[in-house]
PDB file of N, CA, C and O in Angstrom, chain B, residues numbered from 101:
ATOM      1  N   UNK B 101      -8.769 -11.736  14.807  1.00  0.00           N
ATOM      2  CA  UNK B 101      -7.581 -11.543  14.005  1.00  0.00           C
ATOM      3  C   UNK B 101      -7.089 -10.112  14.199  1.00  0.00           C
ATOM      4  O   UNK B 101      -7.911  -9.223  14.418  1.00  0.00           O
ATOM      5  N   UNK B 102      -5.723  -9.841  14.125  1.00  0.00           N
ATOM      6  CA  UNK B 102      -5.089  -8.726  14.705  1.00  0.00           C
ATOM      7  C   UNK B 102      -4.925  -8.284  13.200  1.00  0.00           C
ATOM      8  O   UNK B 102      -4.953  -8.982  12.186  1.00  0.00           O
ATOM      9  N   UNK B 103      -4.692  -6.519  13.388  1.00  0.00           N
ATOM     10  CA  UNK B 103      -3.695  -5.647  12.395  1.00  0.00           C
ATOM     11  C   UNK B 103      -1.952  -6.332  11.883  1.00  0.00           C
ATOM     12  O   UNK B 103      -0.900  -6.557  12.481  1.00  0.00           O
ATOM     13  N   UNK B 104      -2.462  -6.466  10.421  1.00  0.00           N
ATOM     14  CA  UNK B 104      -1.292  -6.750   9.905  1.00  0.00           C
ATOM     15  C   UNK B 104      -0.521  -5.573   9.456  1.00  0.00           C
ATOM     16  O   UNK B 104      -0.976  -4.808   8.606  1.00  0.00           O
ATOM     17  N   UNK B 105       0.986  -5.359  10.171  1.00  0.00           N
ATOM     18  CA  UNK B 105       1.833  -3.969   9.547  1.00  0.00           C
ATOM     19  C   UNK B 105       2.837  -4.471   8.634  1.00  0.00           C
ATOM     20  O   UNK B 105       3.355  -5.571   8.824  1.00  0.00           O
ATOM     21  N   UNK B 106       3.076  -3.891   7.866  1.00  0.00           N
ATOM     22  CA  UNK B 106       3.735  -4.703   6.670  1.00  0.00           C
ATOM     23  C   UNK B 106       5.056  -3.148   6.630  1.00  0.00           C
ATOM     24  O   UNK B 106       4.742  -1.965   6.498  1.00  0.00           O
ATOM     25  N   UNK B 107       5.788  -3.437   6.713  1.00  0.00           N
ATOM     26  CA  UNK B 107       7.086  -2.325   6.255  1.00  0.00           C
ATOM     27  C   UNK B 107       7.234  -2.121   4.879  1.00  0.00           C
ATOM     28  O   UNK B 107       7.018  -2.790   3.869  1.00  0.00           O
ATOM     29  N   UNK B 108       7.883  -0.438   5.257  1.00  0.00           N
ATOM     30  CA  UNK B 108       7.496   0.707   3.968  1.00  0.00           C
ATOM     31  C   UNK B 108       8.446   0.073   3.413  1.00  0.00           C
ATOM     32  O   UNK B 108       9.011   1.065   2.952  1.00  0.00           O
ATOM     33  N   UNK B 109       9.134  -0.851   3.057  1.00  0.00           N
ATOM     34  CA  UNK B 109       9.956  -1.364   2.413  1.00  0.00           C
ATOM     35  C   UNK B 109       9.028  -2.685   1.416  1.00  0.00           C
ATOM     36  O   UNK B 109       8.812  -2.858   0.217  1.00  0.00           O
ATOM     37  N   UNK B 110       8.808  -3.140   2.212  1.00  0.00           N
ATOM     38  CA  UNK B 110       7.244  -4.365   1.718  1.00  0.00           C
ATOM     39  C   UNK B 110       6.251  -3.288   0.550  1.00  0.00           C
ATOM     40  O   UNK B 110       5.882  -3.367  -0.622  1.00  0.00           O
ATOM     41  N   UNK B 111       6.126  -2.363   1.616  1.00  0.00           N
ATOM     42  CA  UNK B 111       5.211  -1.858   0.292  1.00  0.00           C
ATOM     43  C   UNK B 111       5.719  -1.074  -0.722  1.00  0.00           C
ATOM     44  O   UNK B 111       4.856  -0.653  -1.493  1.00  0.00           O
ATOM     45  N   UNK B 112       6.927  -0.729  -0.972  1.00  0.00           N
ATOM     46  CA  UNK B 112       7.221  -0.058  -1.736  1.00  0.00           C
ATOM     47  C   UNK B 112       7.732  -0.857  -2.806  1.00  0.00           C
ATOM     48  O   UNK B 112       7.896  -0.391  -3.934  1.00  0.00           O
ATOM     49  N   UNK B 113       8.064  -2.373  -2.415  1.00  0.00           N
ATOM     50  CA  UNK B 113       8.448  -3.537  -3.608  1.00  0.00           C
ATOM     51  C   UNK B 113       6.647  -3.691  -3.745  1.00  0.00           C
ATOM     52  O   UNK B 113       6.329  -3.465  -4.913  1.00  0.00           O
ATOM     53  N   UNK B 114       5.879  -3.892  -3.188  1.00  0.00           N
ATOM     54  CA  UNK B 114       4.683  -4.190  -3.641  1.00  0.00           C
ATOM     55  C   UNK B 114       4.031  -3.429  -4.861  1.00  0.00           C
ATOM     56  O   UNK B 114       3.267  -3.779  -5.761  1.00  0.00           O
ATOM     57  N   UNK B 115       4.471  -2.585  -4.617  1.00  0.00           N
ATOM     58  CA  UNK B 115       3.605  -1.163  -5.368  1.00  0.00           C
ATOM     59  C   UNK B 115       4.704  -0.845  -6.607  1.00  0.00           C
ATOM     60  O   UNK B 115       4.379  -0.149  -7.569  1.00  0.00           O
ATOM     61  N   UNK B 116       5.964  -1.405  -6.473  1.00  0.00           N
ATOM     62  CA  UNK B 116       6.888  -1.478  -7.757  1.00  0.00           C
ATOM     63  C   UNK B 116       6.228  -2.545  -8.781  1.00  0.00           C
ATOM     64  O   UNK B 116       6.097  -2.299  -9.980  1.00  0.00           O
ATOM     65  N   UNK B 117       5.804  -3.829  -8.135  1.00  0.00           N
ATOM     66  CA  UNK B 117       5.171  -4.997  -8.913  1.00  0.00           C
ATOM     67  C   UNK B 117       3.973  -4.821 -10.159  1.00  0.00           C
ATOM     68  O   UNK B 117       3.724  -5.418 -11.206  1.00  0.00           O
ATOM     69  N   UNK B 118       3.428  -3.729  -9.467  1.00  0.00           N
ATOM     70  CA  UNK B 118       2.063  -2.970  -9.970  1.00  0.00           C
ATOM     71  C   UNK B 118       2.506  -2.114 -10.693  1.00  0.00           C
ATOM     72  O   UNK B 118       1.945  -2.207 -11.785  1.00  0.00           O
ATOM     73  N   UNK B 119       3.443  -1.069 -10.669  1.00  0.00           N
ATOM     74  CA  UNK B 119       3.880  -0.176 -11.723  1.00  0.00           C
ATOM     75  C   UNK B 119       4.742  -0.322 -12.217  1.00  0.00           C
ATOM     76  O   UNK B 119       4.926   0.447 -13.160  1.00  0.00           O
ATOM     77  N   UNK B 120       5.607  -1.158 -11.993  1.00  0.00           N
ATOM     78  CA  UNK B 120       6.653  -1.512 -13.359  1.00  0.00           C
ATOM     79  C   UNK B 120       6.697  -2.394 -14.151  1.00  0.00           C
ATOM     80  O   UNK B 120       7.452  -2.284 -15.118  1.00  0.00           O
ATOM     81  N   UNK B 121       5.682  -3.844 -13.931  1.00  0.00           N
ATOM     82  CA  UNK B 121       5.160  -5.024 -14.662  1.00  0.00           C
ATOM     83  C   UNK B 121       3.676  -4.404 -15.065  1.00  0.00           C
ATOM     84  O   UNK B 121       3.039  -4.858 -16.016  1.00  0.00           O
ATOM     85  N   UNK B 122       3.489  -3.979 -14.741  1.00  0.00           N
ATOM     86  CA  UNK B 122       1.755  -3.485 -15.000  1.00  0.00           C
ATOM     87  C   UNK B 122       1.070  -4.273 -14.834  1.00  0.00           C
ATOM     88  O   UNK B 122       0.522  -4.639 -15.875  1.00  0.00           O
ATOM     89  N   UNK B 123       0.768  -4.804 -13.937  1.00  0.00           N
ATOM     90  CA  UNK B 123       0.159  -6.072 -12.678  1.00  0.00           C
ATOM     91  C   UNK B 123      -0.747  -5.445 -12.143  1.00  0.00           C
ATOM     92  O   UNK B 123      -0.536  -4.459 -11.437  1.00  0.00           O
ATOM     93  N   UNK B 124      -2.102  -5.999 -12.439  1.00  0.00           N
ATOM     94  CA  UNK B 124      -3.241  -5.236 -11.883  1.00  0.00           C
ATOM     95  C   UNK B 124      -3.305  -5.688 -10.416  1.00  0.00           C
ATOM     96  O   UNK B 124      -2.983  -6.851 -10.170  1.00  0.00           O
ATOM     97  N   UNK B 125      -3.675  -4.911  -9.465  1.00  0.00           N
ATOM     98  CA  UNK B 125      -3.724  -5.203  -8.170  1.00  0.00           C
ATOM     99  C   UNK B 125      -4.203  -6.066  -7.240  1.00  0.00           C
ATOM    100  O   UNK B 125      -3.708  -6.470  -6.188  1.00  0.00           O
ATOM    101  N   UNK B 126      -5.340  -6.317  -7.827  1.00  0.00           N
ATOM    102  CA  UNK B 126      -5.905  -7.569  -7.191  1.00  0.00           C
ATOM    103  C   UNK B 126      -4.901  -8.860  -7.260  1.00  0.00           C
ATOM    104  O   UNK B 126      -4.617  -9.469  -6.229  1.00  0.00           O
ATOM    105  N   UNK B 127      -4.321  -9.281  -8.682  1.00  0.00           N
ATOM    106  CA  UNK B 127      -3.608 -10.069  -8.553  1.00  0.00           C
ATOM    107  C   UNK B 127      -2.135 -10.375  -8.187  1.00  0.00           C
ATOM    108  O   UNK B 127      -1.642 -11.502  -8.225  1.00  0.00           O
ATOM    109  N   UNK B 128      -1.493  -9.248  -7.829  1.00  0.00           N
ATOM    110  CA  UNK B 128      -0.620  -9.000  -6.948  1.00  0.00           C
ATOM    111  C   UNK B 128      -0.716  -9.141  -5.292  1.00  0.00           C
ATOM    112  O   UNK B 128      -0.046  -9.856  -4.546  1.00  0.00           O
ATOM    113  N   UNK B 129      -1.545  -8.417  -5.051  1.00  0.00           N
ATOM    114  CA  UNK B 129      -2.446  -8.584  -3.661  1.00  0.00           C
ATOM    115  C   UNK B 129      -2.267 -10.050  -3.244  1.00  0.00           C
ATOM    116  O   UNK B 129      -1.459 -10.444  -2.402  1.00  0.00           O
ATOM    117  N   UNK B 130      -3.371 -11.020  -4.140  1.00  0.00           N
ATOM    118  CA  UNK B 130      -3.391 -12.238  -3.990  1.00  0.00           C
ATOM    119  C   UNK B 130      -2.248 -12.879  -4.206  1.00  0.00           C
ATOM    120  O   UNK B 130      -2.569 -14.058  -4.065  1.00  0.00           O
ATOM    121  N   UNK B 131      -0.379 -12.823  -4.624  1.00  0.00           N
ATOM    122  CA  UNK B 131       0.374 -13.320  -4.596  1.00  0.00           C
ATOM    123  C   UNK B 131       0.850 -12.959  -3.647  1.00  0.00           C
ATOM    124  O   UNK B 131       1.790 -13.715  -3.399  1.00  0.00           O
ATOM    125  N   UNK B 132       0.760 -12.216  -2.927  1.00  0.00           N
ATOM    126  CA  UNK B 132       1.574 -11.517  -1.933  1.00  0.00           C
ATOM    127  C   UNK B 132       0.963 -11.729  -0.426  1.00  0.00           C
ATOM    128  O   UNK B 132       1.658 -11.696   0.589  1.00  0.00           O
ATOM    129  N   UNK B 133      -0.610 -11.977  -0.451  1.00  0.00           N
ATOM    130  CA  UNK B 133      -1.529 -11.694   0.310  1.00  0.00           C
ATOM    131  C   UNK B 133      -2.060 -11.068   1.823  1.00  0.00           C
ATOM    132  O   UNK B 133      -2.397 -11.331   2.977  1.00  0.00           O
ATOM    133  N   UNK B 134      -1.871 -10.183   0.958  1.00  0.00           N
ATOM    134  CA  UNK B 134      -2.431  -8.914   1.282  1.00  0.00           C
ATOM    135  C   UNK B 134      -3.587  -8.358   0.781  1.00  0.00           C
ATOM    136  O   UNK B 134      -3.953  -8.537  -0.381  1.00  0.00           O
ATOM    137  N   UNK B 135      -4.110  -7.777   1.488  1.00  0.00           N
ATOM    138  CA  UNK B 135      -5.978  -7.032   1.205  1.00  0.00           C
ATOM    139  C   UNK B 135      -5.470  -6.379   0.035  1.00  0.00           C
ATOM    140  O   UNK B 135      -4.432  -5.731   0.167  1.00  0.00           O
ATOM    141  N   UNK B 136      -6.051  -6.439  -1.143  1.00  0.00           N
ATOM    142  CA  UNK B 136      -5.669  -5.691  -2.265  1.00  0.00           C
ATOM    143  C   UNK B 136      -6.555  -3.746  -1.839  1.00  0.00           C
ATOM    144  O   UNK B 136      -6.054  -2.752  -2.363  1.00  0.00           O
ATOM    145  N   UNK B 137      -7.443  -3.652  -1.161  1.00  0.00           N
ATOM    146  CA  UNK B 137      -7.300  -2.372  -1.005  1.00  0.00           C
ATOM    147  C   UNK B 137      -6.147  -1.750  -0.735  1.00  0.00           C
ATOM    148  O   UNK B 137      -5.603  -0.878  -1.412  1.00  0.00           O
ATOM    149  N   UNK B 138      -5.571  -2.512   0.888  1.00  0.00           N
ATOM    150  CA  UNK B 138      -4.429  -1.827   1.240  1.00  0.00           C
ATOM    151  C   UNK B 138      -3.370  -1.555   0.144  1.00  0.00           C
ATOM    152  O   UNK B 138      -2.784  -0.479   0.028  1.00  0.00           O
ATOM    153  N   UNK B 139      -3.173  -2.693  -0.691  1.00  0.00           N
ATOM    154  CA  UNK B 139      -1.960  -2.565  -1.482  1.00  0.00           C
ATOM    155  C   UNK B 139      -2.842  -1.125  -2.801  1.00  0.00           C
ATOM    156  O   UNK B 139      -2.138  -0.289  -3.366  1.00  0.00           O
ATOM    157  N   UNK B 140      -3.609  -1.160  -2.899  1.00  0.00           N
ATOM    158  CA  UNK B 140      -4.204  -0.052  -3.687  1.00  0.00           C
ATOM    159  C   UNK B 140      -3.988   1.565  -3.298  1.00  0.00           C
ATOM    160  O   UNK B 140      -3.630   2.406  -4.123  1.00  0.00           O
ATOM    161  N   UNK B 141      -4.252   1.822  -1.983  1.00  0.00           N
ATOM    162  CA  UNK B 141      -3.845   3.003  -1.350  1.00  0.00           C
ATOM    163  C   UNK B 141      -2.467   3.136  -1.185  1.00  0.00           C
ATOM    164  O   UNK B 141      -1.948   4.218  -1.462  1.00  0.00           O
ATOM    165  N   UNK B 142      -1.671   2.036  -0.701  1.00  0.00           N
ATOM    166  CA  UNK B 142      -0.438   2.317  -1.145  1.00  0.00           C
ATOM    167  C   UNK B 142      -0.036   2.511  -1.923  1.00  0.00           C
ATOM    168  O   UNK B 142       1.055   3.059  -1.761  1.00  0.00           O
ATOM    169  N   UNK B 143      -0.461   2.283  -3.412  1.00  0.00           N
ATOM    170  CA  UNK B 143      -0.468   2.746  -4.643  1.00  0.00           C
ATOM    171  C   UNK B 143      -0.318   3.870  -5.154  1.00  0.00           C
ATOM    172  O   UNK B 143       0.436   4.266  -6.043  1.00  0.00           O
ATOM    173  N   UNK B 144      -1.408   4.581  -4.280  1.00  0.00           N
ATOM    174  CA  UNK B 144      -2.356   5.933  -4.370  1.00  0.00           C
ATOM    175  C   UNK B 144      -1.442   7.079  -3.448  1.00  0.00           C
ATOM    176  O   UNK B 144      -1.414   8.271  -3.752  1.00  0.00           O
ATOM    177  N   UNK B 145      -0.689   6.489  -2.250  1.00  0.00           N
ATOM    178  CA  UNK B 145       0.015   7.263  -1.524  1.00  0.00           C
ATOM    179  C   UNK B 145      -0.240   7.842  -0.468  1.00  0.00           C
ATOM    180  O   UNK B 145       0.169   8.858   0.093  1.00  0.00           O
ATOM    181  N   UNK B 146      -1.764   6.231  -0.038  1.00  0.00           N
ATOM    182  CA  UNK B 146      -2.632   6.744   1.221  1.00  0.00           C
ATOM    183  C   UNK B 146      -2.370   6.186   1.962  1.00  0.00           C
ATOM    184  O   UNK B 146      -3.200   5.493   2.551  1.00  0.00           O
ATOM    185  N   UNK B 147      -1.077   6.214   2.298  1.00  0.00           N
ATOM    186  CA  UNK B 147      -0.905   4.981   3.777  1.00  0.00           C
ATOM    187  C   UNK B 147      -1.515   6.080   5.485  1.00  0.00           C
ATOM    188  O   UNK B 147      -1.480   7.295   5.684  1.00  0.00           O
ATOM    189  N   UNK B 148      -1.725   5.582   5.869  1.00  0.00           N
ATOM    190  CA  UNK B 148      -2.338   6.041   7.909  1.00  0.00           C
ATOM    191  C   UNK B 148      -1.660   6.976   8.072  1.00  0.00           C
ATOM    192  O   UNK B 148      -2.052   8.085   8.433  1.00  0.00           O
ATOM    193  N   UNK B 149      -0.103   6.524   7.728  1.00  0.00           N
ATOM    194  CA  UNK B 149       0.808   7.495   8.267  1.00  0.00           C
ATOM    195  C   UNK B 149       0.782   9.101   7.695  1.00  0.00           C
ATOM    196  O   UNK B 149       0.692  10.172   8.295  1.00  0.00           O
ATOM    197  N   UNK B 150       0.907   8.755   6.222  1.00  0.00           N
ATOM    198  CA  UNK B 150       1.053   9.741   5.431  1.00  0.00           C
ATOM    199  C   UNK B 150      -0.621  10.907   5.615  1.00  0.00           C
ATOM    200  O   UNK B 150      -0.556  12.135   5.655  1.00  0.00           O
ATOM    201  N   UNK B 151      -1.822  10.178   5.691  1.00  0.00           N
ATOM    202  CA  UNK B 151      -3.079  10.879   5.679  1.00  0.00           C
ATOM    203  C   UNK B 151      -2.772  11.642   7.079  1.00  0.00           C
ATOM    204  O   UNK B 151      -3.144  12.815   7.025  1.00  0.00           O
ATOM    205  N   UNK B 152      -2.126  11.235   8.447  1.00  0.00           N
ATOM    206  CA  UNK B 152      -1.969  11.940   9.637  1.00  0.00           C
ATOM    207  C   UNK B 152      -0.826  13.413   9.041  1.00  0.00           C
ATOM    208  O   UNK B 152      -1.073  14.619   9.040  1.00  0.00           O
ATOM    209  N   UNK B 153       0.313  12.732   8.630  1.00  0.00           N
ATOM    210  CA  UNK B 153       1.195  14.012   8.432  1.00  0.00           C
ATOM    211  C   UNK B 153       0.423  15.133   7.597  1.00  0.00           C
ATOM    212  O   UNK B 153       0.502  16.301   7.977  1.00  0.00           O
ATOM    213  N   UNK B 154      -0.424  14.752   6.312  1.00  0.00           N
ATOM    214  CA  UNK B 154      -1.084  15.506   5.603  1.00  0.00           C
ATOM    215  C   UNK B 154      -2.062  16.641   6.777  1.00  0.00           C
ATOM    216  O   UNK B 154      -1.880  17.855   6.861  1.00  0.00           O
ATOM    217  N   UNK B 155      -2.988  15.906   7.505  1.00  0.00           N
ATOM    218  CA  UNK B 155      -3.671  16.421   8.275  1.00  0.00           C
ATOM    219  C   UNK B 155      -2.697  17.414   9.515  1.00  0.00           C
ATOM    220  O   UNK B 155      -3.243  18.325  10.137  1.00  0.00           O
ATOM    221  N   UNK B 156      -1.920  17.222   9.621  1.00  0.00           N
ATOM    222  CA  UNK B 156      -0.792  18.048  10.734  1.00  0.00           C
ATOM    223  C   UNK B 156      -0.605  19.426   9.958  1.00  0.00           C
ATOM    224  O   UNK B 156      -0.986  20.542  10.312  1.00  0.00           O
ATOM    225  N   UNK B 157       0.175  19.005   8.652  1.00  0.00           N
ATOM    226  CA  UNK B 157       0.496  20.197   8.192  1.00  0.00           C
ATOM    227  C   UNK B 157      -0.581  21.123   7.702  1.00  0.00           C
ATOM    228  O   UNK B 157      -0.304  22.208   7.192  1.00  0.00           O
ATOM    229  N   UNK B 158      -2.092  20.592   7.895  1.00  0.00           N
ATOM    230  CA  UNK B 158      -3.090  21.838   7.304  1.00  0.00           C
ATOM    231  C   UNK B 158      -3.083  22.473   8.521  1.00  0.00           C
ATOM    232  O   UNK B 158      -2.775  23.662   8.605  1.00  0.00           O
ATOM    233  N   UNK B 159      -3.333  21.927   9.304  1.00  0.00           N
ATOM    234  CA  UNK B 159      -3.002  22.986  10.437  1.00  0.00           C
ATOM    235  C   UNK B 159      -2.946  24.375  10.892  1.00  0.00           C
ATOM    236  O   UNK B 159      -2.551  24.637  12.028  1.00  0.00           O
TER     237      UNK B 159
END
């Protein structure tokens, strides 16, 4: 099974579901389905992308 990429648009309605209904994650995850970690770090504001730019700018 391959990497699923889901657009910052996907996750940013995902992660609205969770903070503006107050929808605990797991069960969002599972409506949506998606790995509820991933949707958790997106939460958190840990997407791949963002931990690389972080790491650039310590630099």
């Amino acid at each position: 099974m391959g990497t699923v990429r889901y657009s910052g648009e996907f996750k940013r309605d995902a992660v609205a579901l969770v903070e503006s209904i107050g929808r605990r994650i797991p069960s969002v995850a599972r409506e949506l389905g998606v790995n509820p970690e991933s949707l958790r770090q997106w939460s958190h504001g840990r997407t791949p992308s963002r931990l690389r730019v972080r790491a650039v700018r310590a630099r």
